[in-house]
C-alpha positions in Angstrom: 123.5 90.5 112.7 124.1 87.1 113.7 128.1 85.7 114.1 128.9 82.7 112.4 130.7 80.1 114.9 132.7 77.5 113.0 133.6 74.4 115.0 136.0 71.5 114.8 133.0 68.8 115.1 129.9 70.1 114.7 128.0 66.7 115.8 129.7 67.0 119.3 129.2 68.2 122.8 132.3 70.7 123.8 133.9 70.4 120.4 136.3 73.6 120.2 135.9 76.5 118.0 137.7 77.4 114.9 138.8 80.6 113.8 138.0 81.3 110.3 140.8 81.7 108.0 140.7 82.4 104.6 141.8 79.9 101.6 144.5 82.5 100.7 145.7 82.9 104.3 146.0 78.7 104.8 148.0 78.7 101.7 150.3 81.4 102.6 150.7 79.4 105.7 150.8 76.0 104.4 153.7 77.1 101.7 155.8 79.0 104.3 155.5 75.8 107.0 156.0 73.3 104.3 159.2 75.3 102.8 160.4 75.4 106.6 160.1 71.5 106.7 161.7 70.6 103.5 164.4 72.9 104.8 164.8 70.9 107.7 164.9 67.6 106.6 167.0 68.0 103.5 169.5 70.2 105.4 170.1 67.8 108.2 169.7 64.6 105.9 172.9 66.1 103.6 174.5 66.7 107.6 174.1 63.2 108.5 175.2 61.4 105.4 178.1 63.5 105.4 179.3 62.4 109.2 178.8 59.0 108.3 179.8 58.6 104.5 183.3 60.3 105.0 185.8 58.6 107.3 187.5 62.1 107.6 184.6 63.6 109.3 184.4 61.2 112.3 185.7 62.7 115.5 183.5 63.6 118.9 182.7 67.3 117.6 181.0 65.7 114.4 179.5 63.0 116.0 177.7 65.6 118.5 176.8 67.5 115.1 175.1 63.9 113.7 173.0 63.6 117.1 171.7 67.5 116.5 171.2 67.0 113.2 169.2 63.5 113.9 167.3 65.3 116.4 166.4 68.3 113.8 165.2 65.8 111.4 163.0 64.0 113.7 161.5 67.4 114.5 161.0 68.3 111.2 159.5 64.5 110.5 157.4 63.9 113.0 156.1 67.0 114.8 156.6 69.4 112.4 153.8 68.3 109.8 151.0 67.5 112.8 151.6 71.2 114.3 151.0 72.6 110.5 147.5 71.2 110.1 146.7 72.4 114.0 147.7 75.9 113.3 146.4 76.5 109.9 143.5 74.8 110.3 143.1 75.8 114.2 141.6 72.1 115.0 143.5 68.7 116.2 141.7 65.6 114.2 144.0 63.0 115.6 142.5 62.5 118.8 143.6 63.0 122.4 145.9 60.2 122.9 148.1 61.0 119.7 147.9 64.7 121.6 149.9 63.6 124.5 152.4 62.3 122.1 153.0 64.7 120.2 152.9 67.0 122.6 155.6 64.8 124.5 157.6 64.4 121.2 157.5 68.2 120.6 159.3 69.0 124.3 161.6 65.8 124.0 163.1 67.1 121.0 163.4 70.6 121.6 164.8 69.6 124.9 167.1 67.2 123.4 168.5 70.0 121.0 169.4 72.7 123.5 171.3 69.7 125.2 173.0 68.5 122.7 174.1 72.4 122.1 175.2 72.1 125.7 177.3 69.0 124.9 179.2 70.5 122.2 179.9 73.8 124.4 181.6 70.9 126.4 183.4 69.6 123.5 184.5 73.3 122.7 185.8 73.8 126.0 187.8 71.2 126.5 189.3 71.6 123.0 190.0 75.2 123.3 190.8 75.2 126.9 192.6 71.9 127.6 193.4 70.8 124.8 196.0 68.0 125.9 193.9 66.4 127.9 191.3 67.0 125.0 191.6 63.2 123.6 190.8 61.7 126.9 188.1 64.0 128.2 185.8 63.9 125.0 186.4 60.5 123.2 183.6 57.8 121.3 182.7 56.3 124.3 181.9 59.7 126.5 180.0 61.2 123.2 178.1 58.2 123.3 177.7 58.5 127.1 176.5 61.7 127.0 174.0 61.1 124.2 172.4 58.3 126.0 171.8 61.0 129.1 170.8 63.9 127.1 167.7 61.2 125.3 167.0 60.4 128.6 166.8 63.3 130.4 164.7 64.9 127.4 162.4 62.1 127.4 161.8 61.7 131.1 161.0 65.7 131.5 158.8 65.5 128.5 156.7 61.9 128.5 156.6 62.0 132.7 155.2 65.8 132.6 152.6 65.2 130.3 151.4 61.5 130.3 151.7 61.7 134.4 149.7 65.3 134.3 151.8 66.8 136.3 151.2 70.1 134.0 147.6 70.3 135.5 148.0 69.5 138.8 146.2 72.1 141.2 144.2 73.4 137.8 142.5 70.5 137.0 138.7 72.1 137.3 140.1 74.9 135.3 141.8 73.5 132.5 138.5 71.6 132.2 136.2 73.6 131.7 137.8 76.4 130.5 140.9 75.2 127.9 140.2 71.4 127.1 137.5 70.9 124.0 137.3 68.1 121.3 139.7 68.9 118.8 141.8 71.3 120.5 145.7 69.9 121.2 146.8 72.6 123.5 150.1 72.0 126.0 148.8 73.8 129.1 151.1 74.2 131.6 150.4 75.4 135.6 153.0 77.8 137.1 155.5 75.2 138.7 155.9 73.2 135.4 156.3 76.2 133.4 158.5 77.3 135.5 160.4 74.1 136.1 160.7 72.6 132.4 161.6 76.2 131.2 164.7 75.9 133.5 165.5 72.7 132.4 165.1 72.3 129.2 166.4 76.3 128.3 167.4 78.8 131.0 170.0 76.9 132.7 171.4 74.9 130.1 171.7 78.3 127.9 173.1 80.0 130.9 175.9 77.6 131.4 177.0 77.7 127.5 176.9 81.8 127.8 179.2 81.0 130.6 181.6 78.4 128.5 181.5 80.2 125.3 182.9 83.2 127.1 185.7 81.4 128.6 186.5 79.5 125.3 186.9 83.3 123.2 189.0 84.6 125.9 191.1 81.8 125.6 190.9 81.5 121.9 191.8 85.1 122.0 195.0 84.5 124.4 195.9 82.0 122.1 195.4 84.0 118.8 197.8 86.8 120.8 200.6 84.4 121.6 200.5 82.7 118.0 201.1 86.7 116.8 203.4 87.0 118.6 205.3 83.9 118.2 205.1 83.6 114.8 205.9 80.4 112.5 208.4 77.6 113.1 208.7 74.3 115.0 205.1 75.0 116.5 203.1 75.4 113.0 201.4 71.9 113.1 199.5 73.4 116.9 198.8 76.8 115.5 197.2 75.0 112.3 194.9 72.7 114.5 194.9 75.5 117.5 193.4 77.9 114.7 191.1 75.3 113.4 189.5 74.9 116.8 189.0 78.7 117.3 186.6 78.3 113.8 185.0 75.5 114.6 184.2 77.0 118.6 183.3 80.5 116.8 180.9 78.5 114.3 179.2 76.3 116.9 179.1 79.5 119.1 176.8 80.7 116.3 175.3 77.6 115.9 174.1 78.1 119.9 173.5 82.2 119.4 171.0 81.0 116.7 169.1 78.3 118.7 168.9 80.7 121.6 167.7 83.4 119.8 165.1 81.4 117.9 163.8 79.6 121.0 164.2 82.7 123.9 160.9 84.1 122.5 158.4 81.4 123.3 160.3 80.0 126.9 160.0 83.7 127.6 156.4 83.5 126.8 156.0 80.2 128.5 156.9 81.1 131.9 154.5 84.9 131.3 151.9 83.0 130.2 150.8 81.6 133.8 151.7 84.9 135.1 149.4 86.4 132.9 146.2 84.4 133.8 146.8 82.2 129.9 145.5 85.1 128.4 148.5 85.1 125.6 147.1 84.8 122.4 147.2 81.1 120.8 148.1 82.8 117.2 151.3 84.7 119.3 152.0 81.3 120.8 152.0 79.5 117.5 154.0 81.8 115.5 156.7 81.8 118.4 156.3 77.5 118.3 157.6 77.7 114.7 159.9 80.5 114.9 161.6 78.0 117.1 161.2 75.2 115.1 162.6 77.2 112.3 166.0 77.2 114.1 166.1 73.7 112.6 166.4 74.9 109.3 168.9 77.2 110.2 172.1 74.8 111.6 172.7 73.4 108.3 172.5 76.8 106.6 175.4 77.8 109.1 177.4 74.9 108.4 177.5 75.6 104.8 178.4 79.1 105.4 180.7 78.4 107.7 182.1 75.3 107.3 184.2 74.2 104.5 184.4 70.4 104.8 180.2 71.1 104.8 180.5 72.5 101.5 183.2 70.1 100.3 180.8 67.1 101.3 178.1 68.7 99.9 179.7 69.0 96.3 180.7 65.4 96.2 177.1 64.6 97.0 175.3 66.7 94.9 177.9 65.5 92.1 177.0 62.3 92.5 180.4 61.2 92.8 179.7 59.3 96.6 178.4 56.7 94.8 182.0 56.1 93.4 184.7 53.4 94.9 186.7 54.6 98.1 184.3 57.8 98.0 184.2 58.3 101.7 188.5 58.7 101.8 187.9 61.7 99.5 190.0 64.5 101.6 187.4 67.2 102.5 189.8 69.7 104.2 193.3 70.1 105.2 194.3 69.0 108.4 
């Protein structure tokens, strides 16, 4: 009995074959991606027109919350819907060139999201930890600082790695013959670059905010202690914005558990995968791509969980009532 070999192009030499899926499998697929991008976009959208509608919401913290959430959307925009049609349909129809960039957009802005995570575990810190020197040590003009390096950095690891070929280097006859194929968009990596943008772009950043978030709950904790024991009186107004910190470092915190937990899978897969002589499967690799980009999806589920001027914002938004005069004055919470 003969086996039927599908391809991407059947008119051309070394086009790549395609795994057969069922119509009821793609749609499972299609709905379950699709529901992960809507997710993603509306989620962050109501994040960033929140930050910028209401005047009460600008401060550093928030505006490293817009930058995350712009950086979610643009993932959910722009890479998200190209990496749906490759893995239900198992083929890349947009040629090799728009490969590369997608490719390159795909680690820019997963890079850029663990280090904008890593920014506000900075912000935490200083606000938990010192927090009168708090003002001058995270203002506008450092957020803005920081941003600029984190875009940067992100797209200098990602665009230089992959337009440069330094992924292949020392493979090259390999990677060749044995992954490259017409219609195939695979990011192949050799050992040293999946070794070196795994470190950069997750291990050590995630390391270092492990390392930060521990020292912000023991001091949140020291503080809690010393409130307890102090009571209420002249020092209210610190122990009302000292307590307001602790949430919004104990929220973030989660914020970071969740992006670690939802990206640790495939960086931990990235770096085997060389080891292991690329014999990973490419439906394993593509389940644990989107388990990561569902993390996206996730942050403004958290905020509206956890945050109340989130769910305050949302309210006057869904209400309609932004559209009125003086909206963005409306009072979200209590200082």
């Amino acid at each position: 009995m003969s086996v039927v070999v599908e391809l991407c192009y059947a008119s051309v030499n070394g086009s790549c074959v395609r795994d057969i899926r069922s119509q009821r499998t793609k749609a499972i697929l299609y709905f379950l991606m699709t529901i992960t991008i809507l997710f993603t976009l509306c989620g962050n959208l109501l994040i960033i027109v929140s930050i910028v509608h209401f005047k009460q919401l600008h401060n550093p913290t928030n505006y490293l919350v817009l930058c995350l959430a712009n950086v979610d959307i643009l993932l959910g925009a722009f890479v998200m819907p190209c990496s749906m049609m490759r893995s239900v349909e198992n083929c890349w129809y947009f040629g090799d060139l728009f490969c590369k960039i997608h490719s390159s957009t795909d680690v820019m802005l997963s890079t850029a999201s663990i280090l904008h995570i890593f920014c506000i575990a900075i912000d935490r810190y200083y606000a938990i930890c010192h927090p009168l020197t708090y003002r001058v040590k995270m203002n506008e003009k450092i957020v803005l600082g920081l941003t600029l390096v984190t875009w940067w950095t992100s797209a200098s690891l990602a665009f230089g790695m992959i337009f440069l070929e330094l992924n292949i280097i020392g493979i090259e006859e390999f990677y060749y013959q044995s992954v490259h194929c017409v219609g195939g968009c695979t990011l192949f990596l050799n050992r040293a670059s999946a070794f070196g943008s795994s470190l950069l772009s997750f291990y050590i950043p995630g390391i270092i905010m492990i390392g930060v978030y521990g020292k912000i709950f023991t001091v949140a904790k020291r503080q809690a202690h010393s409130m307890n024991r102090c009571g209420t009186g002249e020092n209210s107004v610190n122990q009302v914005v000292q307590k307001r910190e602790r949430k919004a470092a104990k929220t973030l915190g989660i914020v970071m558990g969740g992006f670690l937990a939802c990206w640790f899978p495939f960086f931990f897969c990235n770096i085997l995968d060389p080891i292991l002589d690329y014999n990973t499967p490419a439906d394993l690799v593509d389940a644990l791509v989107w388990f990561g980009y569902l993390n996206s999806a996730l942050n403004p589920i958290i905020y509206a969980y956890f945050y109340i001027w989130f769910r305050n914002a949302l309210k006057v938004i869904l209400s309609g009532k932004i559209f009125h005069a003086k909206s963005s004055m409306i009072t979200l919470y209590k200082d």
